[in-house]
C-alpha positions in Angstrom: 10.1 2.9 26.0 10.6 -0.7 27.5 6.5 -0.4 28.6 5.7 0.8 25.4 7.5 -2.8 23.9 5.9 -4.8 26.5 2.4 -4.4 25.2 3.6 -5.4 21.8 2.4 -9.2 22.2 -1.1 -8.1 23.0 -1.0 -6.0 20.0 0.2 -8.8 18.1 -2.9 -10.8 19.2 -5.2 -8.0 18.4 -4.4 -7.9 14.8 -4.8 -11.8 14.7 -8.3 -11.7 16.2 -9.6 -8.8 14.5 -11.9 -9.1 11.7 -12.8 -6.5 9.5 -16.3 -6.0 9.0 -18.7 -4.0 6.7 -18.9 -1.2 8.1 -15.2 -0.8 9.2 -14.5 -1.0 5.3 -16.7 1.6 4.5 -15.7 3.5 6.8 -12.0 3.8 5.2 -13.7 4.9 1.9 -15.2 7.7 3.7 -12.5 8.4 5.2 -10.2 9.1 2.1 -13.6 11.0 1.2 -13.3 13.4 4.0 -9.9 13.9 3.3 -9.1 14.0 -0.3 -9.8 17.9 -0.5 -7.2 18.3 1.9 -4.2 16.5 0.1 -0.6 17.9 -0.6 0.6 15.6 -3.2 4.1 14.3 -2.9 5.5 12.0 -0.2 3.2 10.3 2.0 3.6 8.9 5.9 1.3 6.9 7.4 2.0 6.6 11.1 0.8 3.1 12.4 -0.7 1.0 9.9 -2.6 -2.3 12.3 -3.9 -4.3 9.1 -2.9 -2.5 6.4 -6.3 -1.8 5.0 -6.0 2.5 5.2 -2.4 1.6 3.8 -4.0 0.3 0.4 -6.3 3.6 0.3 -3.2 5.9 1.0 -1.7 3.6 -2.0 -4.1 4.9 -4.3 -3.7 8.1 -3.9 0.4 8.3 -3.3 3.0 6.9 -5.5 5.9 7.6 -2.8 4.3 6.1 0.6 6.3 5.2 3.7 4.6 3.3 6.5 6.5 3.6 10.0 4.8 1.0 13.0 6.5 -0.7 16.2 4.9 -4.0 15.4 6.5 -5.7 12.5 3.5 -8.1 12.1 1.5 -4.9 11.1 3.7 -3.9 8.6 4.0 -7.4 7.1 0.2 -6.8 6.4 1.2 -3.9 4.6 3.8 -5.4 2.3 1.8 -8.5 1.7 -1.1 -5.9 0.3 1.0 -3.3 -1.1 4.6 -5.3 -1.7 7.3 -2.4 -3.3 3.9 0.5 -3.8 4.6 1.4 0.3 8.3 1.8 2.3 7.6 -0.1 5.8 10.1 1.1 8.9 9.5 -0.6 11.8 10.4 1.8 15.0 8.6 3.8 17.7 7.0 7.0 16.6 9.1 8.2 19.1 12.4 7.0 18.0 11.6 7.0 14.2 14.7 9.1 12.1 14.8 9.8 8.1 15.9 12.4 6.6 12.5 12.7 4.1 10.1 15.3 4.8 6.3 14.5 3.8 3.8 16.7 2.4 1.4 14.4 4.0 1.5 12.5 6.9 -1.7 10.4 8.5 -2.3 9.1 12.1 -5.6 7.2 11.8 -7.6 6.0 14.6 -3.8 5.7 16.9 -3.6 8.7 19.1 -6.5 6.5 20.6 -4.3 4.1 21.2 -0.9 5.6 22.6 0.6 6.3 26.3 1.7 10.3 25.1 0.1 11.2 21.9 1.1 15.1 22.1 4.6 13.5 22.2 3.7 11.5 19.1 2.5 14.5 17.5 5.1 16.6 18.2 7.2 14.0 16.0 5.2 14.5 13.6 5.3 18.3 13.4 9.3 17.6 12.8 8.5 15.3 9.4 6.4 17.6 7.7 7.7 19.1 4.6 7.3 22.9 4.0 3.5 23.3 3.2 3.1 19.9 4.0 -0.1 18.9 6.4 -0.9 16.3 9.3 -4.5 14.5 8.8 -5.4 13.2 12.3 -8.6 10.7 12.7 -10.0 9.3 15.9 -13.2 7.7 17.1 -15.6 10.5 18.1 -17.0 9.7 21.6 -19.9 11.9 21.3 -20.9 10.3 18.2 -25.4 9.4 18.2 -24.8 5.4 18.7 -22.1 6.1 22.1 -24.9 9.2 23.0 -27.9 6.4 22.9 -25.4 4.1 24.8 -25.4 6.7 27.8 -29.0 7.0 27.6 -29.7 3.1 27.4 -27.4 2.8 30.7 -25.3 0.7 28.7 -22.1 3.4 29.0 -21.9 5.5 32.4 -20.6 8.7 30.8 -19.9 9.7 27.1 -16.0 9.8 27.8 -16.3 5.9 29.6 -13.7 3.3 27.9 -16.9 0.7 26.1 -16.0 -3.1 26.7 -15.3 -2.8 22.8 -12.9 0.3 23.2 -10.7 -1.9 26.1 -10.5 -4.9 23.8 -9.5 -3.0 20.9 -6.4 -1.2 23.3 -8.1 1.8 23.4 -6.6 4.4 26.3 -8.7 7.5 26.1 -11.9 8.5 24.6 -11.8 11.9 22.1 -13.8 14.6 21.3 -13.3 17.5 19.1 -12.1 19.5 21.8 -9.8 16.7 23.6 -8.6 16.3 19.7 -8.2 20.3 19.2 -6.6 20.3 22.9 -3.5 18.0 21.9 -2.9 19.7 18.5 -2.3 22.6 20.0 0.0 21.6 22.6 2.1 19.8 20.3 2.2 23.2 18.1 0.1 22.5 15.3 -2.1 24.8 13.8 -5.4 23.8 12.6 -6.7 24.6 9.8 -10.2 22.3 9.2 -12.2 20.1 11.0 -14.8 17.6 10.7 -16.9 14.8 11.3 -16.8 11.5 8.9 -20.4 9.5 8.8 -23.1 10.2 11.0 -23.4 7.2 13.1 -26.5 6.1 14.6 -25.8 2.8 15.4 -22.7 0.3 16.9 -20.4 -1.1 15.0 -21.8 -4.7 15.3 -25.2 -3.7 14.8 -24.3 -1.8 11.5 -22.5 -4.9 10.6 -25.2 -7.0 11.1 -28.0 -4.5 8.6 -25.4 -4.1 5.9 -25.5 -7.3 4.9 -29.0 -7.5 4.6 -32.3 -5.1 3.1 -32.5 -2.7 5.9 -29.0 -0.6 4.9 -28.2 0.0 1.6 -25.6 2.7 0.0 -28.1 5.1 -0.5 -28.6 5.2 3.6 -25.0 5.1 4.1 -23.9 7.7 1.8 -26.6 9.6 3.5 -25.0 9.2 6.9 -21.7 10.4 5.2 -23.2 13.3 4.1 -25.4 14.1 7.5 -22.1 13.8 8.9 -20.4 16.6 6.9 -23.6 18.6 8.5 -23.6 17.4 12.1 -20.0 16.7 12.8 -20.6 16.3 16.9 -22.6 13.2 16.2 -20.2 11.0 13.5 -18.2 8.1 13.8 -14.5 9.5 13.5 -13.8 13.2 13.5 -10.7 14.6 12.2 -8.5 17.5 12.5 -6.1 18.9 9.5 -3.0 20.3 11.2 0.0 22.1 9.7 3.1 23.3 11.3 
């Protein structure tokens, strides 16, 4: 664990640089989207939180809401947004001990991010309540804008680590059968999958049209809703797990 601490302070000065930007806040909307149908009401676990900003959506829809992170300067975004609405733990995944079971527990665009998700996940099996279910979301590397990126020479190979996914701490690129893969050998079953907003261009470029005439909600809700149909090719896929 004393490598896993070690990267802390370049975590630390991730969440101080980063800026969220249109689309990234849209994206969490259609995310909770994607997700609602799949909800077990009752206790909530969100498993890393960065900025807090999925922490406020979980909020909404959870009046008993723990938040467990390593990085206590995450989870101070957390209460300053939420203040007594969420728990905050600080701890490893790894190392994290209660004796709560949650009906639903969330790891959001992390597994991306970790030295050993299945052990992560495995963890996670342990926490569920009976019945309860584990919503898993990660950046889709076969999504249209990384698929154009490959064909503009810009990326080598679909599961190539982009200059954005290094700065951002990223370790590994997923697809729905990388996702599916560590599931299963952390003993989850799955039972649904999908794709969250058809994305045909990057981040910054989105960013850039949403905040003028040339992307309006009409196209975005349309994205979200091409994504529902071509899950391959959206933004985030996710995967809902139970034990």
């Amino acid at each position: 664990m004393t490598d896993i601490r070690g990267e802390f302070d370049e975590l630390n000065r991730l969440a101080e640089d980063y800026d969220d930007g249109p689309f990234d806040k849209a994206m969490r909307d259609y995310m909770m989207r994607s997700l609602k149908p799949y909800l077990r009401q009752g206790k909530a676990l969100e498993m890393g939180c960065f900025n807090g900003a999925f922490s406020v959506c979980l909020a909404r829809e959870f009046d008993n809401l723990t938040v467990v992170d390593a990085v206590d300067q995450f989870l101070d975004n957390v209460r300053q947004k939420l203040g007594d609405k969420a728990r905050t733990v600080c701890s490893l995944f790894e190392e994290f001990e209660t004796e709560e079971r949650f009906d639903s527990i969330f790891v959001v665009h992390v597994l991306e991010h970790l030295m050993d998700p299945v052990a992560v996940l495995r963890k996670a099996k342990t926490l569920l309540a009976p019945n309860g279910r584990l919503f898993l979301v990660v950046p889709n590397g076969a999504a249209a804008s990384r698929r154009i990126a490959v064909k503009m020479g810009v990326l080598p190979t679909l599961d190539a680590l982009s200059e954005a996914d290094t700065k951002h701490g990223h370790r590994r690129v997923y697809f729905f059968d990388t996702l599916v893969k560590d599931a299963r050998e952390a003993g989850l079953s799955i039972s649904e999958t999908g794709g969250i907003f058809f994305k045909p261009l990057a981040n910054f470029q989105l960013d850039a049209l949403m905040d003028g005439p040339l992307i309006n909600d009409q196209f975005m809700d349309g994205c979200y809703q091409l994504g529902k149909e071509e899950p391959g090719f959206s933004a985030s896929i996710f995967a809902v797990c139970e034990a």
